[in-house]
N, C-alpha and C positions, 0 to 999 in steps of 0.2 A: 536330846532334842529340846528341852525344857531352857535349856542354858543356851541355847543356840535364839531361840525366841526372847528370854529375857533380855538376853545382848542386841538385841537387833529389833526389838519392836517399834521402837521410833523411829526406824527408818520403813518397814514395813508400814507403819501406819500414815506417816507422810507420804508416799509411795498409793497406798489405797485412797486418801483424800484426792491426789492429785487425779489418779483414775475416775474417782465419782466425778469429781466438776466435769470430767474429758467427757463422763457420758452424757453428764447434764445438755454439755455444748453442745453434741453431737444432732440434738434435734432442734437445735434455733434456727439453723441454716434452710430446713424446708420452711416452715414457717416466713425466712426472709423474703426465699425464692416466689412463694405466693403471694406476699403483698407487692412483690415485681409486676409478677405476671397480672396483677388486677390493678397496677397504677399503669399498664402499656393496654389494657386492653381498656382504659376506661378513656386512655387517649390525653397526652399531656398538655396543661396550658406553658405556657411561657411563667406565670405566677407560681405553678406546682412544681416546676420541674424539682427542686430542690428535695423535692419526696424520693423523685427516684434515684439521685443522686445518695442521699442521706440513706436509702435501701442499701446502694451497692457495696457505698466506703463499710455500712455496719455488715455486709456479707463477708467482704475482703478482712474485717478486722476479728469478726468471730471465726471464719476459717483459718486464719492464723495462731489467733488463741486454742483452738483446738492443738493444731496440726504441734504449739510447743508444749501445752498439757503433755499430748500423747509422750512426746519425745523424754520432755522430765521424768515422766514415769517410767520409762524404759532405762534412760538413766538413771535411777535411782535404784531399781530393780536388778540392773549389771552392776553398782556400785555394792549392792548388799552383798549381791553373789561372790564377786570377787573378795570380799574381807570376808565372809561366811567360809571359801576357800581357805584363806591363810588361815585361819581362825585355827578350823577341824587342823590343814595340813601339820600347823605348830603343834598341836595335842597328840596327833598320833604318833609324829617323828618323836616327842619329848616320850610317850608310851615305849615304842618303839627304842630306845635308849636304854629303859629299865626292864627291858625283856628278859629273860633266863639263856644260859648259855644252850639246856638243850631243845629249848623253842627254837635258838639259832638256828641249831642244826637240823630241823627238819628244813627249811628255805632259806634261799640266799638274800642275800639284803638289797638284791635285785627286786627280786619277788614281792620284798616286803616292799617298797619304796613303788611298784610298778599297781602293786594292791591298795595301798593309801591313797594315789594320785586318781586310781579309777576309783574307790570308794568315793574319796571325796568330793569326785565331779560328779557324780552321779547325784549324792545328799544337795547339791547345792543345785543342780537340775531341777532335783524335785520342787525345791524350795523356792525357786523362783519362777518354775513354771507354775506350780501351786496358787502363788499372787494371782496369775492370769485367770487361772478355773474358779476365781472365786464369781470371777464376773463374765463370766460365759454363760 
């Protein structure tokens, strides 16, 4: 596991930066919604409007920047997973190569190949769902 983390921390941690700002963002938008709701109830002049205008376009543009944070993040987080796959997948097959003949013969190389594929989805399951439980 250890080697698995050195390899991939800069994506991990790129990955968690993009997560903080998502959450940062996520509370500007009530905050916009409120200075709405108290420039319509203060009643617009023709000189102000531009307040509410300048609310909306900064609503429309931090829910955007949210809504690609989120996504990069999740992109980056399937981009790990899947090179975390090939990663383990290429070390077991290479293991698996240097096996002994009568390790063979307890399983077929069915077995082995059908064990590696769920080991390894599983390791990379963890690993990326992991990212998410940090900020739960």
């Amino acid at each position: 596991m250890p080697a698995i983390v050195k390899t991939f921390w800069s994506t991990f941690l790129a990955g968690f930066a993009i997560k903080a700002a998502h959450d940062i963002v996520v509370f500007i938008p009530p905050l916009l919604l409120e200075l709405i709701i108290e420039f319509v109830e203060a009643g617009a002049s023709s000189s102000s409007l531009w307040k509410g205008v300048f609310f909306c376009i900064m609503l429309l543009l931090i829910t955007s920047t949210q809504t690609l944070l989120l996504n990069q993040y999740f992109y980056k987080m399937y981009l790990v997973g899947m090179r975390m796959r090939s990663a383990l997948t290429a070390a077991i097959y290479k293991k698996s190569l240097v096996i002994s003949s009568y390790a063979k013969s307890n399983s077929s190389t069915g077995q082995i190949v059908n064990l590696m594929s769920v080991d390894v989805q599983r390791i990379v399951d963890t690993m990326v769902c992991q990212s998410s439980s940090f900020y739960a």
